[in-house]
C-alpha positions as CSV (number, residue, x, y, z in Angstrom):
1,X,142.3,-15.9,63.0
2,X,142.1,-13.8,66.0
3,X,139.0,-11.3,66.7
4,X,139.3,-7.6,65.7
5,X,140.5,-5.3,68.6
6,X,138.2,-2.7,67.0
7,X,135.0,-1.6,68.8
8,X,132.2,-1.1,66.6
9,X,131.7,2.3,66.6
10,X,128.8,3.6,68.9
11,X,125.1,4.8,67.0
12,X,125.0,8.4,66.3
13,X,121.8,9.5,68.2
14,X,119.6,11.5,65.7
15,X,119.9,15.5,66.6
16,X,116.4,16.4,68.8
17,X,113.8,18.5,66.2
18,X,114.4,22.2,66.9
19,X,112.1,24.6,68.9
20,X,110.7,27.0,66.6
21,X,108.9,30.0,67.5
22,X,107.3,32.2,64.8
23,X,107.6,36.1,66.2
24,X,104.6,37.8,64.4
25,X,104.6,41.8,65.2
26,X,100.5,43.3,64.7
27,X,99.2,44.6,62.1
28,X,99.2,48.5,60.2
29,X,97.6,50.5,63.4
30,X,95.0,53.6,63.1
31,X,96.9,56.5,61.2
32,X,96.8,59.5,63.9
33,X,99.4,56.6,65.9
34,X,101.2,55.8,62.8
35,X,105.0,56.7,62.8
36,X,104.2,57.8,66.3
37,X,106.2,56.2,69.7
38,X,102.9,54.2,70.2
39,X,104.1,52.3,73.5
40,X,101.6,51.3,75.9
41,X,98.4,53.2,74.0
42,X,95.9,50.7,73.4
43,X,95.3,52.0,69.7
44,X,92.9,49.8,67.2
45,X,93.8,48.9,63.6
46,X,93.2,50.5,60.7
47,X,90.7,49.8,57.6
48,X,94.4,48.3,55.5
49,X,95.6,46.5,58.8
50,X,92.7,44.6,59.1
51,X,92.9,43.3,55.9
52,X,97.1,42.5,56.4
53,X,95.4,40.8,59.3
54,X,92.5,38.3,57.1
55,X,95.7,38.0,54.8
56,X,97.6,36.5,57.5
57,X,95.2,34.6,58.8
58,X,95.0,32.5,54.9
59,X,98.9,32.3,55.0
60,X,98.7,30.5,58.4
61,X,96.0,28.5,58.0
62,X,96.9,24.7,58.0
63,X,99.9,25.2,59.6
64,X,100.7,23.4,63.4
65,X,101.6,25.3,65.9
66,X,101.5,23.7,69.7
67,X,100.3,27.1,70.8
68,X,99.5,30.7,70.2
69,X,100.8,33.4,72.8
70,X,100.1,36.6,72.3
71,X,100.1,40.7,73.6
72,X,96.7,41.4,75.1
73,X,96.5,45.1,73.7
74,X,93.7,45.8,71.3
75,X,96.4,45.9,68.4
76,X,97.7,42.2,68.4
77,X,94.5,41.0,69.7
78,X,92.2,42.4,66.3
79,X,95.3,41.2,64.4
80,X,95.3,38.0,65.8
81,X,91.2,37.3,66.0
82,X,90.7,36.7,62.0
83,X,93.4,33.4,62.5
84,X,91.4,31.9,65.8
85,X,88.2,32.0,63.7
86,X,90.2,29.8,60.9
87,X,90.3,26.5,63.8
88,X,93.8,27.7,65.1
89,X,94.5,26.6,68.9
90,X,93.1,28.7,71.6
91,X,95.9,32.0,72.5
92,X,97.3,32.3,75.9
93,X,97.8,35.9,76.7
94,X,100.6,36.9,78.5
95,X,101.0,40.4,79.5
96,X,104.1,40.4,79.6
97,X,104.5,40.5,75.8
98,X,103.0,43.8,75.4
99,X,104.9,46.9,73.4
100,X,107.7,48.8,75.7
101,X,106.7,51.8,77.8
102,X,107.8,54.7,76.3
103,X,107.2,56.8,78.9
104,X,106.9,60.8,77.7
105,X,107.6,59.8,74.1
106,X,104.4,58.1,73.9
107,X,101.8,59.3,71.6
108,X,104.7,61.8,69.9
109,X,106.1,61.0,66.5
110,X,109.3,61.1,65.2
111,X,110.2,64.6,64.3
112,X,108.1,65.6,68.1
113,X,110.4,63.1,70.3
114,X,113.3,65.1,68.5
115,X,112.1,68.6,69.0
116,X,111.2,68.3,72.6
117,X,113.3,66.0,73.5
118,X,116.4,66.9,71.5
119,X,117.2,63.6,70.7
120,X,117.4,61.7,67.0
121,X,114.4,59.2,67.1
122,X,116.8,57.2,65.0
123,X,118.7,56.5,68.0
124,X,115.3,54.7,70.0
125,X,116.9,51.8,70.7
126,X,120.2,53.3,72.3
127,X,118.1,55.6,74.0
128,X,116.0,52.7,75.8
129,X,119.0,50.6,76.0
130,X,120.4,53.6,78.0
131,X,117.7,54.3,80.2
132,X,117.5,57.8,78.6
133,X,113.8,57.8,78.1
134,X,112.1,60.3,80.4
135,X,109.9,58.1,82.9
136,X,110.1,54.8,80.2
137,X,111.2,51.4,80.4
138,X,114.8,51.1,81.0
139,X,116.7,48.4,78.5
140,X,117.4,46.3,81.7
141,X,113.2,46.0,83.1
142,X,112.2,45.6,79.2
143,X,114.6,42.8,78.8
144,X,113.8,40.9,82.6
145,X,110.5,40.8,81.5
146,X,110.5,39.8,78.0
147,X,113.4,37.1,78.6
148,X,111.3,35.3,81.3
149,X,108.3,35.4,79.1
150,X,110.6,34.0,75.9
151,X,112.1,31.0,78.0
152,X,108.9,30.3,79.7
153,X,107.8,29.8,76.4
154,X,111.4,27.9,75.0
155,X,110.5,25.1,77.9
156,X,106.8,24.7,77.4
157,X,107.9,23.5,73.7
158,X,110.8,21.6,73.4
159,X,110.5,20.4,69.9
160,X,107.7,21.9,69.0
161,X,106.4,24.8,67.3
162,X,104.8,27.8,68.9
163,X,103.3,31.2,67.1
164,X,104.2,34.8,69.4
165,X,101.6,37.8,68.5
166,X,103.0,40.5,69.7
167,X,105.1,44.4,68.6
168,X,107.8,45.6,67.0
169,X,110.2,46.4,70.4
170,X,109.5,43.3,71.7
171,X,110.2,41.3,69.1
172,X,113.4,43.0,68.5
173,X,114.4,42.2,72.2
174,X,113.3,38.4,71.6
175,X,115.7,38.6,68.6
176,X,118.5,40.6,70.8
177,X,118.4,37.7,73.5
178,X,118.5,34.8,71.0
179,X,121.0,35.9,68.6
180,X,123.1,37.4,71.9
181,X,123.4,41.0,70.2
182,X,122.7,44.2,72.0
183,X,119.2,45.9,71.3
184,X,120.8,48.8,69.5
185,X,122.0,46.3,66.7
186,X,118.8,44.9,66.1
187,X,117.8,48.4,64.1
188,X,119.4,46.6,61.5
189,X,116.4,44.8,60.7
190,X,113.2,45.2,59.5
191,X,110.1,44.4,61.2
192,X,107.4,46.0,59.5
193,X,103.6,45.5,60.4
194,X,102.1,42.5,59.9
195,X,105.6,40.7,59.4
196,X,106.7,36.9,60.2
197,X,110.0,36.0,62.0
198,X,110.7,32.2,62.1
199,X,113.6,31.8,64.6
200,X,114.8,28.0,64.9
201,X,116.2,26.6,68.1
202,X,119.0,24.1,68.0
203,X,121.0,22.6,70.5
204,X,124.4,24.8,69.1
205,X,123.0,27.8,67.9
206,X,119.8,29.6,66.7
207,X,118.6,30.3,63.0
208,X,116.7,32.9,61.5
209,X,115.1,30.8,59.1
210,X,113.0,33.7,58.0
211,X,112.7,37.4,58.5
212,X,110.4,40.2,58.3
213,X,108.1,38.1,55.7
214,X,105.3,40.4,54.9
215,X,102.5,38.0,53.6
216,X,99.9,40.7,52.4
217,X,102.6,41.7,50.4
218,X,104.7,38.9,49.4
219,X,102.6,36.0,49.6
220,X,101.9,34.4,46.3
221,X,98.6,33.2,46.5
């Protein structure tokens, strides 16, 4: 009986883990800055933000992470403090990560940015995307910087996972650049203070695995 002209088929090679970063914005700031275009003001937590932040701290603890990067404003550093004092890895700050300049907004809230500047604070993100923000970071400089920050941090960790402290804009732009969607479309989603974003990395497309998790509220201890 002659041999088989079939090949044996060739081993699938197992997919490589994913890269997954967990985008963690800071916690509730002081209330004179709350609801206000806080930017670039170095602004302290409150009394109920320091506690989101202990509560965050317990719903990381235990977990692995090959590294902490974080903002180095006063915000995201008092958020991140109670979870370095549970053993987690040292932080590398990079300043790169730190909140968007909002140039003449900053400081105002909502319904000041739209009397004196006669624009609908709703609109932020278009506004930014558009360069429309008097003396502010232009959509094009706020994404340079946070995409080299993001991919620095992508080829550090190849199959690994790695936490990012840092604010609401620029985790909105880290979400715009993986998901390839325009800023504007990432009002869409929530990311309220204190919240976890787990973004998974694959070799043919990126996951949200989780979004806006809020752990001092909906962690079941």
């Amino acid at each position: 009986m002659g041999k088989s002209s079939k090949k044996n088929p060739r081993p699938k090679r197992p997919l490589p883990p994913p890269t997954r970063l967990l985008l963690i914005r800071h916690a509730e700031i002081e209330p004179r800055y709350q609801r206000a275009f806080g930017g670039r003001i170095d602004m302290n937590l409150s009394a109920r933000g320091r506690a989101q932040a202990r509560t965050l701290a317990d719903f990381l603890h235990g977990k692995k992470f090959a590294a902490i990067y974080a903002s180095p404003m006063k915000r995201v550093q008092q958020t991140l403090a109670p979870f370095l004092k549970n053993g987690a890895p040292a932080q590398t700050i990079l300043p790169d990560l730190q909140e968007i300049d909002f140039g003449d907004w900053s400081g105002y809230n909502w319904n000041e940015v739209r009397e004196k500047f006669g624009v609908h604070p709703y609109d932020w993100l278009d506004e930014i995307e558009l360069g429309a923000v008097p003396n502010g970071e232009n959509g094009v400089q706020f994404r340079t910087r946070v995409e080299a920050c993001l991919f620095e941090i992508i080829q550090r960790h190849p199959g690994e996972t790695a936490a990012i402290f840092s604010h609401g804009g620029v985790i909105r732009m880290m979400l715009a650049i993986l998901l390839d969607l325009p800023l504007p479309k990432t009002n869409s989603f929530e990311i309220e203070y204190t919240s976890v974003t787990q973004v998974a990395l694959h070799p043919h497309l990126n996951e949200i695995e989780l979004l806006n998790f809020t752990p001092w509220r909906d962690w079941v201890r």
